[in-house]
N, C-alpha and C positions, 0 to 999 in steps of 0.2 A: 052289116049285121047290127043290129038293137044294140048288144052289147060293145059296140065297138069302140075308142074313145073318140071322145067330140072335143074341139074347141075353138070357140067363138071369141074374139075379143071384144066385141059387142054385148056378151052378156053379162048382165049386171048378175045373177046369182055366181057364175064363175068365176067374175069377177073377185066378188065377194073374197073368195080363196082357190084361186088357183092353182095351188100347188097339187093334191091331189090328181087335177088333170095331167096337170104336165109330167107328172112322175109317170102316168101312164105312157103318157106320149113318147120319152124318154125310153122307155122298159117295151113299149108293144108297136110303136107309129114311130119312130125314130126320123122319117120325111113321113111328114103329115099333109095329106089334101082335104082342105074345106071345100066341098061342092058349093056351097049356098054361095060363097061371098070369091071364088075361085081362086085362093092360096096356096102356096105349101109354106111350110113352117119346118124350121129344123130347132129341137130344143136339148140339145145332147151340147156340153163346153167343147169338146172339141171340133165338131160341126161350125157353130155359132164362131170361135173363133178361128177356122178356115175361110169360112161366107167373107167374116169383116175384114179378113188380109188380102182377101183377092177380088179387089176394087175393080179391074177392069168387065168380071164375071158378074158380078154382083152388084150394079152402081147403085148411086144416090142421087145420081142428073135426074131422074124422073120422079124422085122426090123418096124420103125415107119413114113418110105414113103411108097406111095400106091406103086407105079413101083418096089420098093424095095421086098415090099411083093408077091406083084402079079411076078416076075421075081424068087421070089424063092432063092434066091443066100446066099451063105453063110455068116455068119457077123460074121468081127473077136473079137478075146477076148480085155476086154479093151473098147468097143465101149456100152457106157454107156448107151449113146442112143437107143441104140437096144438091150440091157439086162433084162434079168429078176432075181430076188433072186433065189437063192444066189448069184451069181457071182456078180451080180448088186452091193448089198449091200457091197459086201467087195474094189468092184475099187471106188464107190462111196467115200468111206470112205477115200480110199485114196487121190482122189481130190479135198475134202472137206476140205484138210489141207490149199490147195491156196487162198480160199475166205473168210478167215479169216478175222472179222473187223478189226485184228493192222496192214494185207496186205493191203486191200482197201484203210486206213486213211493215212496210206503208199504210196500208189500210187497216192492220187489223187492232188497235190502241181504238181505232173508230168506230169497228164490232162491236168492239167488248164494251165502248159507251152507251151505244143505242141498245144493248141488251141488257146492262143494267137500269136504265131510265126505263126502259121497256117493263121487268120484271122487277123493281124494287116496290112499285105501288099496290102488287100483290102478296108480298111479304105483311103474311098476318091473316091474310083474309079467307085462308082456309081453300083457297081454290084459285088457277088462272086456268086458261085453256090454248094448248100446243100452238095449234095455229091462228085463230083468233088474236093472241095477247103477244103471239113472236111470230111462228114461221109464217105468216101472211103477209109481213111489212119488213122482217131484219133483210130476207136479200134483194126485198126492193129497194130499202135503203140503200146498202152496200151497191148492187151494181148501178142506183143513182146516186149514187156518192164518185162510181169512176166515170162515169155519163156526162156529170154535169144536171141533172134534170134536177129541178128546184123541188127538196122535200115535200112539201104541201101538194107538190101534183101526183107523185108517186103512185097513192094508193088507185086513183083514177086509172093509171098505166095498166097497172097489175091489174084492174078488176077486168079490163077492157080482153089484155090477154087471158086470163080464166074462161072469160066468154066465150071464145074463138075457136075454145081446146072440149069443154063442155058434151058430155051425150046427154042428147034429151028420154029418149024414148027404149036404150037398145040395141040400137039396128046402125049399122054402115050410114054416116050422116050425109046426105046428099049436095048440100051447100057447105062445099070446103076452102070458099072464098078469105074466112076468114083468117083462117090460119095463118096465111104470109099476107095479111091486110095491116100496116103497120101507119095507115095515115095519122092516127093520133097524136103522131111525134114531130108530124113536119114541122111545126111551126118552132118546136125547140131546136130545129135541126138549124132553121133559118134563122132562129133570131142567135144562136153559137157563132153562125158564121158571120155577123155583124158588130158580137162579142165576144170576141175569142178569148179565152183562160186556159187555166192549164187542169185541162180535163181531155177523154177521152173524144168526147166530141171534135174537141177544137184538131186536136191530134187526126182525130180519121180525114177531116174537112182539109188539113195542109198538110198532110203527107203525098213525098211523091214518093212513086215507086214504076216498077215498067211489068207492064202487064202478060198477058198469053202471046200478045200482038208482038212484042218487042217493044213497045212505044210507051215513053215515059210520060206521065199523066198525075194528076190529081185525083180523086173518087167523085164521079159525079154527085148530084144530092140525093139521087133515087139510090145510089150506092150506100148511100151515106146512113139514106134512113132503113134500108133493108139491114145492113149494121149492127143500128141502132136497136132495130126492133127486135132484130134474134138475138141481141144480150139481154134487151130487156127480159123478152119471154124463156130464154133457155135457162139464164140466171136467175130467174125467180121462182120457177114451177117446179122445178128436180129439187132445191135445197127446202125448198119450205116444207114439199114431201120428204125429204130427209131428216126435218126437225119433227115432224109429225110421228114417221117411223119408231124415233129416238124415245118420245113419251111413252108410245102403246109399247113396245116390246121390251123396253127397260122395266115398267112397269108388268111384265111378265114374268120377268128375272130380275127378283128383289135383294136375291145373294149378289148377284155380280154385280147390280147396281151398287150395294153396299163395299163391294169391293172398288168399285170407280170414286166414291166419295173417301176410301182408306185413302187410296193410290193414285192420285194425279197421272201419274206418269202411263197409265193403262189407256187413258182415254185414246189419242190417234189411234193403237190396235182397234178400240172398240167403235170408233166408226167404222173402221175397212170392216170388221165385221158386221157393223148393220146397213152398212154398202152391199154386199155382199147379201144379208140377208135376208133384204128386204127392198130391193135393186124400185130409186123411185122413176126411171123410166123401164117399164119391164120389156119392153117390144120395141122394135124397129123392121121396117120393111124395106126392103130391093127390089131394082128389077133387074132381069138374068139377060145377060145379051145373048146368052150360047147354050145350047143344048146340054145339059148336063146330067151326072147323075147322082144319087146318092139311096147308098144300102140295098145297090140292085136297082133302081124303080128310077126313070126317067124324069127328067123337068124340063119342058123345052123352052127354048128362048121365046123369050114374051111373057113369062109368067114370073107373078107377083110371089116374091119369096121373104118369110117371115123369120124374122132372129128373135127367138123369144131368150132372150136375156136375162131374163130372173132365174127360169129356169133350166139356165147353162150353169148360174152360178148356186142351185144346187142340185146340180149333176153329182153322185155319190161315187162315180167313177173319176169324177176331179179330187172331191172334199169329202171324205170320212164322215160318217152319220152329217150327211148335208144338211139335215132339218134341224137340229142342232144347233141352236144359238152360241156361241163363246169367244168371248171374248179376247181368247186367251190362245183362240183360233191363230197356228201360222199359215198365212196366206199369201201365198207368190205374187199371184193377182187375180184379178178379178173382169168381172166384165161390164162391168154397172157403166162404167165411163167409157163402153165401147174399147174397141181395139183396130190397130192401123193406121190408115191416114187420116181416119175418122175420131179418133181418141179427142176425148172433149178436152176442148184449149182449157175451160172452166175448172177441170178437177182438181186443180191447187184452191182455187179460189172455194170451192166447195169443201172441201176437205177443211179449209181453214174457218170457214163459218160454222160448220158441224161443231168441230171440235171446241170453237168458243164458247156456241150457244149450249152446250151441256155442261163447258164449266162453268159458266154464269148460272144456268137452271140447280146447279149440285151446291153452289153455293149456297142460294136460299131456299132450296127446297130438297133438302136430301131422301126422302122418301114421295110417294106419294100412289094415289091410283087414279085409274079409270073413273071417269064418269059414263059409263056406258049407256044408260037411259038418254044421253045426251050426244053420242059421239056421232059419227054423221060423216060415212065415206063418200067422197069424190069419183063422179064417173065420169071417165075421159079415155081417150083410144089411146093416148100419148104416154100419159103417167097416172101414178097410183099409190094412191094415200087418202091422205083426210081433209073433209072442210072444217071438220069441227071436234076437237078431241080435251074435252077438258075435262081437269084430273082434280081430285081432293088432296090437300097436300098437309103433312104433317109436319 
């Protein structure tokens, strides 16, 4: 029927603001089928966090983008994201070593320099912009700071990953090569193993550990650099969209903002709530191994099934007036970071960048607004946020 709800992750006006949709979907499609693009999608919290606990029902071996799945392509070993146990569990283990609390407490004195030097040469000048002037380079820094990757190459990194994640036109993107294409790095990969330090690199390159096989081993280099690439790319596109987030919707709520510059102590609450709010990977995809069903209505194995995640985390049957921004919000948890075996190694590591980069921002700039005539959303299947969001500041 005409009236029926539609959703496309393809479209850039839905895009735009999706919630609307999804609250339909929520309330009328509870299991959604897209004919065009052949998905189903569940977007109800407690769906979305059943799909992500039962791992063997739902994998990630055929990858956790829709175009990834639906194109079929092979996903190399090492690529966490797209694993399932046992392999999952044993490279898991392995990168579990980097987000160690005494790395984080470690790096974050490091944070909070690069974001001062960052943000002090705009102190005065009546204006910087979100991601331009921070969220485009602090978590490049940061996760080339636990890497090893020599500063001056960074922004190169990052631009190459934005590339890869990119819609051009729309529509389901048909060359999905680039995604898990991580050549850029090898040569840092090789010339670490010739230099070892005490960086993450040097770490991934001479750890041993024993694999699915039973057989104890080193990481090959294609190991090494698949790694590499998905810290690179996973650590830099969700925070930057979460420094992006931070400007536009703080900048909405100039009470509560005003209350984050009283009260230091609010701020971790008010990431989890613009975690929560404004979730910067909103979607993830599965494939179903087994016939299953959900709200009555069938899904058979083989077909491609969608976790839309933003809006699981505002499902008003989890969160009280869910569209509701507050700070002040108590939140058990959430889903922004995924749930299960899946839960992002990273969400310390993010949680503690968020939280920096707005008390360094509240420092020197305690109010401020949109530059709207200027601001400038990012379309990507992956995540969701901004290229360009700069604000006037007072």
């Amino acid at each position: 029927m005409a009236d029926d709800p539609y959703y496309d992750p393809y479209d850039f006006e839905i895009d735009a603001n999706p919630y609307p949709v999804w609250k339909r979907l929520r309330d009328e499609a509870p299991l959604y089928h897209n004919d065009r693009y052949g998905f189903y999608a569940l977007s109800r919290f407690e769906d979305v966090e059943r799909a992500s606990l039962e791992w063997p029902t739902y994998i990630s071996g055929k990858g956790s983008v829709l175009e990834i799945i639906k194109a079929g392509v092979p996903i190399p070993p090492g690529m966490i994201l797209w694993e399932d146990p046992p392999a999952h569990d044993v490279h898991r283990g392995l990168l579990s070593r980097v987000f160690t609390p005494k790395k984080m407490s470690a790096i974050e004195p490091k944070v909070r320099e690069f974001c001062a030097r960052t943000l002090d040469p705009h102190v005065g000048s009546g204006r910087f912009d979100f991601i331009h002037d921070l969220g485009a380079h602090m978590p490049m820094r940061t996760i080339g700071m636990l890497l090893g990757i020599p500063e001056q190459d960074q922004d190169a990194i990052r631009e190459r990953t934005d590339s890869g994640l990119r819609l051009e036109d729309g529509v389901m993107p048909e060359d999905v090569t680039a995604m898990g294409e991580f050549g850029v790095l090898a040569e840092y990969v090789e010339w670490r193993a010739a230099n070892p330090s005490d960086d993450l690199m040097t770490e991934l390159l001479t750890a041993k550990f024993e694999d699915e096989t039973g057989t104890t081993r080193t990481l090959t280099r294609q190991e090494v650099l698949t790694y590499v690439g998905l810290l690179a790319g996973a650590g830099n596109e969700t925070t930057t969209r979460l420094i992006g987030w931070t400007g536009k919707v703080l900048a909405e709520h100039p009470d509560q903002r005003r209350q984050l510059v009283e009260d230091r102590s609010l701020i971790p609450n008010a990431i989890e709530e613009l975690l929560r709010f404004e979730a910067p990977s909103p979607v993830q995809a599965r494939y179903v191994t087994k016939d299953v069903e959900h709200h009555g209505q069938a899904v058979p194995a083989g077909s491609a099934m969608v976790l839309l995640t933003a809006s699981a985390n505002r499902d008003e049957r989890r969160f009280p007036d869910a569209d509701r921004f507050d700070i002040h919000r108590r939140i058990d948890h959430h889903l922004t970071f995924g749930f299960g075996i899946h839960f992002c190694l990273g969400a310390a590591l993010a949680r503690l960048e968020g939280r920096v980069a707005l008390q360094e921002v509240l420092d020197r700039f305690p109010s401020w607004e949109v530059d709207w005539d200027n601001a400038v959303q990012a379309r990507t299947s992956t995540v969701r946020g901004w290229d360009a969001l700069p604000v006037f500041t007072t």
